[in-house]
N, C-alpha and C positions, 0 to 999 in steps of 0.2 A: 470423378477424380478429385482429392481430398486438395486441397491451398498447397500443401506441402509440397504433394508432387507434381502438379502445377511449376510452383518454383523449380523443381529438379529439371524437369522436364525443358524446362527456357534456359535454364543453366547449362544443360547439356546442347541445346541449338545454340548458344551463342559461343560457347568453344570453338563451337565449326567454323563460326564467322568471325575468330580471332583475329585474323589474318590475312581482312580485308585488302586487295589491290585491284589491279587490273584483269576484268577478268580474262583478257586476251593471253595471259603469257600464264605457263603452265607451273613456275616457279612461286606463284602467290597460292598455292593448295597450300591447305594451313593442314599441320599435324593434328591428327585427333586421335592418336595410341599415348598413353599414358604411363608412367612407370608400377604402379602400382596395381595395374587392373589389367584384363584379357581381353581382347578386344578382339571379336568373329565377324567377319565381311564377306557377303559376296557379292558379285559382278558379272552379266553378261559383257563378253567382251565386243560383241559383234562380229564375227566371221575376221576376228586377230589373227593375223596375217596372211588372207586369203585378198591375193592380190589383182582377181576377174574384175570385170568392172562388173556393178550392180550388188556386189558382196560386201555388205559396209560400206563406211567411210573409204571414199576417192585417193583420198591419201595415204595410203598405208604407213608411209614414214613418220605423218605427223601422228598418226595416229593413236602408233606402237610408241611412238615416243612422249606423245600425254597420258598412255596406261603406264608405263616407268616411270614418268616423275610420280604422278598421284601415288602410286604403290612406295614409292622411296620418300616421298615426304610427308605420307599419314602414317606409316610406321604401327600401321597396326598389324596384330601377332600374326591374324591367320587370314588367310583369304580361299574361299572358296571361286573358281571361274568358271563362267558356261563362253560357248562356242572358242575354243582352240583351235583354230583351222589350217593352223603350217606352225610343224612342231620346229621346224627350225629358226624361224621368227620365235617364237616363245623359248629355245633354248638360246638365244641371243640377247632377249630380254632379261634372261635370271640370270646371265654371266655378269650382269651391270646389277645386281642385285643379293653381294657375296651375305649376307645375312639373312637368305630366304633359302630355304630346299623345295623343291618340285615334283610333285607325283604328277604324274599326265597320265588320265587314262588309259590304259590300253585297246580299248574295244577299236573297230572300224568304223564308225559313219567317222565324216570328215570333222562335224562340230564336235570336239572333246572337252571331257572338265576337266579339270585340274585345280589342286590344293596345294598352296602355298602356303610355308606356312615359318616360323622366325627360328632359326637353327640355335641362338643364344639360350632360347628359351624349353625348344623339347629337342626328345629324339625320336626318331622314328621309330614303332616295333614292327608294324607289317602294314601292307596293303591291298588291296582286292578289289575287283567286280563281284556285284551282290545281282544275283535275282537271273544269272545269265540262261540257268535251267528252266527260266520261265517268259521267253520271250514274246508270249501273251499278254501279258503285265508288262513289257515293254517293247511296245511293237517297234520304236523306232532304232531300238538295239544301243539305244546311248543309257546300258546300263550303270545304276549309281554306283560312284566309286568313294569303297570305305577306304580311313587310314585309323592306327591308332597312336597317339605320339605320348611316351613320358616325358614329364617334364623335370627339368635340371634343374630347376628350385623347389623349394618347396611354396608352393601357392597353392595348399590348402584341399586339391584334389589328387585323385591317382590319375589313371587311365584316361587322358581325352580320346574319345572315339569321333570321327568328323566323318559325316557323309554328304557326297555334294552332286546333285543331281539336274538334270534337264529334260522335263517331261514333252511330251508331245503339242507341237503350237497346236492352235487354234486357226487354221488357215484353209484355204479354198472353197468349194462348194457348202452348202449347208449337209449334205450328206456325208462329205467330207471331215467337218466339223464334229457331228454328231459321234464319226467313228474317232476322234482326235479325245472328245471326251473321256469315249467310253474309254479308252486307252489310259486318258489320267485316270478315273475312278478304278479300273485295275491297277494299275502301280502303285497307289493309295490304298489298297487293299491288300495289295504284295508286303506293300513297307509297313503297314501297321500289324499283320502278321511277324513279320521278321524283330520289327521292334518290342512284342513282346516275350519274344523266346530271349532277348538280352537280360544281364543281372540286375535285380531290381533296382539298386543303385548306381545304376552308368553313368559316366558323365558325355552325355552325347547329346551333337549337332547335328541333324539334316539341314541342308540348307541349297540354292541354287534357286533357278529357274524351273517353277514348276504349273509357268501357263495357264494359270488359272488360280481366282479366288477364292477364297476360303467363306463368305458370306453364300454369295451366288455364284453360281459359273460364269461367264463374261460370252456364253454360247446361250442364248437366248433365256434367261437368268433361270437357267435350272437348277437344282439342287448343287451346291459347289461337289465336284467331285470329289475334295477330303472330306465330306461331314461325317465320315467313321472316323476319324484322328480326331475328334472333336469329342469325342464321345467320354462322357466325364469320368468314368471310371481307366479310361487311358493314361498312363502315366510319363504323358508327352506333352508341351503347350508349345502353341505357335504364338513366341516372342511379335510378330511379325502382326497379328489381330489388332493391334493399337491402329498399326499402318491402315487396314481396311474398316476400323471402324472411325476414321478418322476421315475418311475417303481421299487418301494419299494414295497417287498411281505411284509406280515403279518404275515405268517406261515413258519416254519421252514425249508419246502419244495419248496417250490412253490412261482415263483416268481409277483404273482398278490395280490393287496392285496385286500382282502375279509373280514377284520375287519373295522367299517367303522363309523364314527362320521356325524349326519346331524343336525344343529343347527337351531333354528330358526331367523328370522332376529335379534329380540332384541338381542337374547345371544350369537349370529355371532358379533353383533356391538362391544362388552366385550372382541373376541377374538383377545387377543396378536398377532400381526403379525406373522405368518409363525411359529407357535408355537405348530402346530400337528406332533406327532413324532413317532416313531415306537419304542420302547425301547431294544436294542438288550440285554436284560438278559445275554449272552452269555458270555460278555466281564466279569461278576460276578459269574458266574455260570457254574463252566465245567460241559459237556458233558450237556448241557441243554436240548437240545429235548428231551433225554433217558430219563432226569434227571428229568425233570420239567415238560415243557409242549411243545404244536407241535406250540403254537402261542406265540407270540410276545403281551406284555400293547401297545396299543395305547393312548397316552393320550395327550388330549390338555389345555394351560392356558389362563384363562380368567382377562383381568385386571376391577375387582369386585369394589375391594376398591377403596372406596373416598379416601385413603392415598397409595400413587403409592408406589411399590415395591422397587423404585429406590430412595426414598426420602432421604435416607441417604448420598448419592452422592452431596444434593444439601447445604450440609453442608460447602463442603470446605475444609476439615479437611484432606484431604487426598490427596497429590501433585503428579500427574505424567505427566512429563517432557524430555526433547521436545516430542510431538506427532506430525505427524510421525519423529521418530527415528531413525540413520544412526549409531552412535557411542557408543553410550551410552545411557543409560535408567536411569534417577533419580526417584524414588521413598519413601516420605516423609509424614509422620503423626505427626500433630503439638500436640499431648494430650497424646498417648500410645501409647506403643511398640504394635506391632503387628504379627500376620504369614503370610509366603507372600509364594502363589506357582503361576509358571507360566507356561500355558498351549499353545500351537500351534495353529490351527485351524482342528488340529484332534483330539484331547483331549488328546494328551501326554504331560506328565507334563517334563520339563524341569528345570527348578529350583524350591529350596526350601530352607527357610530360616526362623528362629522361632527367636519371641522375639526380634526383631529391630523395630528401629524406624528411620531408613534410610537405604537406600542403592543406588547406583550406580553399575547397571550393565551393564558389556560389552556387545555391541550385535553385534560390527562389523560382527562377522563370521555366523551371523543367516540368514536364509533365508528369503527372500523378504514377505510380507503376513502379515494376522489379526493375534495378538494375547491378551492373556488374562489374565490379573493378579489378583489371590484374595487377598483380603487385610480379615485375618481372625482378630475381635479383639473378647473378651469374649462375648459381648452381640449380635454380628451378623457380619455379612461378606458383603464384597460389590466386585461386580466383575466389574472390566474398562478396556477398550478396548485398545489395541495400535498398532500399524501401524511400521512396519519396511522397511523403504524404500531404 
C-alpha cells in the first residue's frame, strides 16, 4: 500500500470516529454517508425481530431500536440485510425511516434479506429471486435477492444492479460443516456463472453474508469456497479482500471475515481507494453483541458524482499552515467563523474549538504522525489532512 493511500485509508477511519461520545447511547453513531459519493452497506441483523429466547439479542426492543437509529444517522444510500425474521417488526422499522424503500425477500426460510436502499436518490425498475431453479446451489432456499434501481441524478452511472445474499453457516457436526461448504462452493459457482451472462459494463454489487472467507474457508482451512470469483480473468473484485488480508473479522466472535462485498469492474472503477471498512458499532453502542447484533456493517464508498466530494476544498477559503508542522499549527477561514475538532490517526479527538475564525495551535508536544482537522461551517464540513513532524 503506497503513503498515499495509507493516508486515505486513516482519513476514512477517522470520519467514522468523528463523533465521538458515549458509547452507551445509540444517538452518538456518527454519520458516515456523504453528499457527494454512494455509499453500499451491509448488515447481519441477527434474527431482527424474532422474539423466542435464544434467537438474538434478549431485547428485541432495544435491539430494533439501535438497528433504526444506526440506519437513520449513517445516512448511507443502500443497505443490504441478512436474517429478517418478523416482517412486521421490519415494516415497523421503515415506517420510522420515510427516506428508505424496502424489498424483503420473498422466499420462505424465516431469516430473509432485504435491500434498502435512499428513495431521494433512485428508483426502483424491478426485483427477483436468482438461482431458485437450482436449489442445489442453494440448499438452504435463502435464495439471493436481485434489485435494479435508476437513479434521479445523475452520478455518473446507469443501471445499479444490487444482489444481497446469505449463504449457508458453518455450523454443527464436522460432517455437517463439510456438507455447509460444499453448499457455498456451489452457490459460488451458481453466482459466478450467472455473473458472467450480465453486460459486460454492469454496475453491480453482490454483497451479504456469505459464511465464509475468501483466503481459506474458516472449516478446517480448506480451499475458500469462492476461489473461482477470484479468478483473474473474472470481471468481478471483492472490495471486501483488504478486510481479509488485513485479518479484520466481521463478526463479533471470530476473527475471519465472512461478510463480504464483490463489485463488478465498472463499479470497482467508482471505488474510493481503500474505502471498504468494517464499522465497529461498539465504540457507539455498549455491550453490542448482547445488545445489537453478532456482525459488524461492512460498507464501502463509491466516488459516483460528476461533483467530487472534496470540491469544497478547492475553494481556498480555508488556510492551513505550515504542512508538515513542527511548532505551531495555523488555521484560518477568510468568510465565517467556523467549529474546528482535531482528531489523531486513531480517531481521538484532541482539540475542540466553536465559533472562530482563526486559531494558532501549539503542537510542539504532539506526537510525530497524520492528523485531521474539521473545519464545521453551517452548510457542510470539510476534513484536511496535516503532518506533524
Amino acid at each position: 500500500m503506497t503513503k498515499a493511500n495509507r493516508h486515505n485509508a486513516l482519513f476514512l477511519f477517522v470520519v467514522l470516529g468523528i463523533f465521538l461520545g458515549s458509547e452507551s447511547k445509540a444517538q452518538s453513531i456518527p454519520r458516515i454517508g456523504q453528499n457527494y459519493t454512494l455509499e453500499i452497506a451491509n448488515w447481519n441483523l441477527e434474527w431482527f425481530g424474532k422474539t423466542a429466547s435464544g434467537f438474538g439479542p434478549s431485547d428485541d426492543v432495544k435491539q430494533q431500536a439501535l438497528i433504526l437509529k444506526t440506519i437513520q444517522n449513517a445516512d448511507v444510500d443502500v443497505w443490504g440485510l441478512c436474517e429478517v425474521s418478523e416482517k412486521k417488526a421490519f415494516d415497523s422499522m421503515m415506517l420510522k425511516l420515510p427516506n428508505y424503500k424496502a424489498i424483503l425477500a420473498p422466499y420462505f426460510p424465516e431469516q430473509k434479506t432485504a435491500i434498502i436502499f435512499n428513495n431521494n436518490l433512485f428508483s426502483l425498475i424491478d426485483s427477483k429471486l436468482l438461482g431458485t431453479e437450482n436449489k442445489d446451489s442453494f440448499s438452504t432456499l435463502r435464495f439471493p435477492l436481485e434489485i435494479r434501481l435508476l437513479p434521479k441524478n445523475d452520478i455518473g452511472i446507469d443501471t445499479l444492479r444490487l444482489i444481497v445474499l446469505h449463504l449457508k453457516a458453518n455450523t454443527g457436526t464436522d460432517s455437517s460443516k463439510m456438507l455447509a461448504y460444499n453448499s457455498r462452493k456451489r452457490s459460488a459457482d451458481w453466482l459466478k456463472m450467472y455473473l458472467n451472462k450480465l453486460p459486460q459494463n454492469n454496475y453491480t454489487m453482490v454483497m451479504g453474508d456469505w459464511n465464509d472467507d475468501i483466503d481459506l474457508s474458516i472449516f478446517n482451512n480448506l480451499p475458500s469456497p469462492f476461489i473461482r470469483l477470484l479468478d483473474n480473468g473474472f470481471n468481478y473484485r471483492y472490495l471486501s479482500k483488504k478486510l481479509t488480508d488485513n485479518g479484520q473479522g466481521t463478526t463479533t466472535a471470530y476473527p475471519d471475515a465472512i461478510d463480504h462485498q464483490l463489485a463488478s469492474a465498472a463499479l470497482t472503477s467508482k471505488h474510493k481507494t481503500d474505502s471498504t471498512f468494517v464499522w465497529h458499532l461498539e465504540q457507539y453502542i455498549g455491550n453490542y453483541a448482547s445488545a445489537c447484533s453478532d456482525h459488524y456493517p461492512v460498507y464501502s464508498i463509491f466516488n459516483t458524482y460528476r461533483q467530487n466530494i472534496y470540491s469544497d476544498r478547492s475553494t481556498g477559503l480555508v488556510s492551513l499552515y505550515p504542512n508538515p508542522a513542527s511548532k505551531t499549527l495555523e488555521i484560518e477561514n477568510k468568510t465565517a467563523n467556523f467549529n474546528l475538532s482535531i482528531f489523531n490517526s486513531m480517531g481521538q479527538m484532541l482539540l475542540e474549538s466553536r465559533e472562530i475564525s482563526y486559531t494558532n495551535i501549539d503542537i510542539s508536544d504532539w506526537n510525530k504522525g497524520l492528523y485531521f482537522a474539521k473545519i464545521t461551517f453551517p452548510t457542510h464540513s470539510e476534513i484536511l489532512e496535516f503532518i506533524v513532524e
